[in-house]
C-alpha positions in Angstrom: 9.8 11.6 -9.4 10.5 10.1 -5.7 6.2 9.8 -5.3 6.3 7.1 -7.6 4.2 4.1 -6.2 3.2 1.3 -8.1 0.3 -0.1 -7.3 -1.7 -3.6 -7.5 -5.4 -2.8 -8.6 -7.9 -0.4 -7.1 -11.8 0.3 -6.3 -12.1 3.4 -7.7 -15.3 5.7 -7.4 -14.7 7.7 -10.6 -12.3 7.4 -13.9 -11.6 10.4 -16.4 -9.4 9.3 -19.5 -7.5 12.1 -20.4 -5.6 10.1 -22.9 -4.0 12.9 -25.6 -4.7 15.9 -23.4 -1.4 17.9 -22.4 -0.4 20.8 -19.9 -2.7 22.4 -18.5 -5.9 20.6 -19.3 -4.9 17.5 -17.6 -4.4 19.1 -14.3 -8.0 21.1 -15.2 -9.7 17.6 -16.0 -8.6 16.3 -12.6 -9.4 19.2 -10.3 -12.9 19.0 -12.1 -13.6 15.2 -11.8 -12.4 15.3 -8.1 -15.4 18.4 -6.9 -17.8 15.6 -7.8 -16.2 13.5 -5.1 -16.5 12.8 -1.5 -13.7 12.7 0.6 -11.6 9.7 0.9 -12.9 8.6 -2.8 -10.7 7.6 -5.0 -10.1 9.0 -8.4 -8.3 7.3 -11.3 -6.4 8.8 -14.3 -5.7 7.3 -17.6 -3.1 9.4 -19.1 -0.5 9.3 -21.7 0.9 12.4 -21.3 5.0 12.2 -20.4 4.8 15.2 -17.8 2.0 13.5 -15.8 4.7 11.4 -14.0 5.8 14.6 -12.3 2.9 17.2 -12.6 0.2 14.7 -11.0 1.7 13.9 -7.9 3.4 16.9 -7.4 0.1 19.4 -8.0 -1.4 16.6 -5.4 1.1 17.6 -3.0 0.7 21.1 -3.6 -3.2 21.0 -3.5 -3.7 18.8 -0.4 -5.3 15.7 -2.3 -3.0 11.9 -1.1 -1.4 11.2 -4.7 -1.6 6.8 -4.2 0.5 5.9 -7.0 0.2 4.9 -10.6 -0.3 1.4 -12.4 1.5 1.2 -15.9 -0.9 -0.2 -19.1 0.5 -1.3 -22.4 -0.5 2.5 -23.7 -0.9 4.6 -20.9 -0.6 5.0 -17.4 -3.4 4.9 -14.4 -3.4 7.3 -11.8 -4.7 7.4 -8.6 -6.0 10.3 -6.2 -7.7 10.2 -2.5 -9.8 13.7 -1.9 -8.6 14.7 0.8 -10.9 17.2 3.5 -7.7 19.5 4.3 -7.9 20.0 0.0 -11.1 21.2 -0.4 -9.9 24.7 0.8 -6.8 24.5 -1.0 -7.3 27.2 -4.0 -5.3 24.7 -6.1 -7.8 22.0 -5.5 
């Protein structure tokens, strides 16, 4: 979990809740909502699923997208993604 960020507040260009959604529809919601964006928009995540702390910023890493960091609620947590160019001819993105 060393890509951990906290972050202060973002402008966001889209936001998926995939609040109660576990492995591997998470990941699916996210590469889906992030086709629909440009590059260098930003993409936030509301998710309460445990594994998200590592799968998120780690499939970022792997699929070319900047994983910002993550802003903790009172019942979830808020990611945030950057499309990145390089990603969109990733096959993971």
């Amino acid at each position: 979990m060393e890509n951990l960020r906290f972050l202060n507040p973002l402008k966001v260009n889209k936001t998926i809740d995939i609040v109660y959604l576990m492995c591997p529809m998470h990941i699916v919601s996210i590469k889906k909502a992030l086709k629909e964006l440009k590059e260098g928009e930003i993409l936030e995540v509301l998710s309460d699923f445990s594994h998200a702390l590592e799968d998120i910023p780690n499939w970022c890493k792997l699929s070319g997208h900047e994983f910002l960091g993550i802003i903790e609620g009172d019942d979830y947590l808020k990611f945030y993604i950057k499309k990145c160019q390089e990603a969109i001819h990733n096959g993971l993105s």
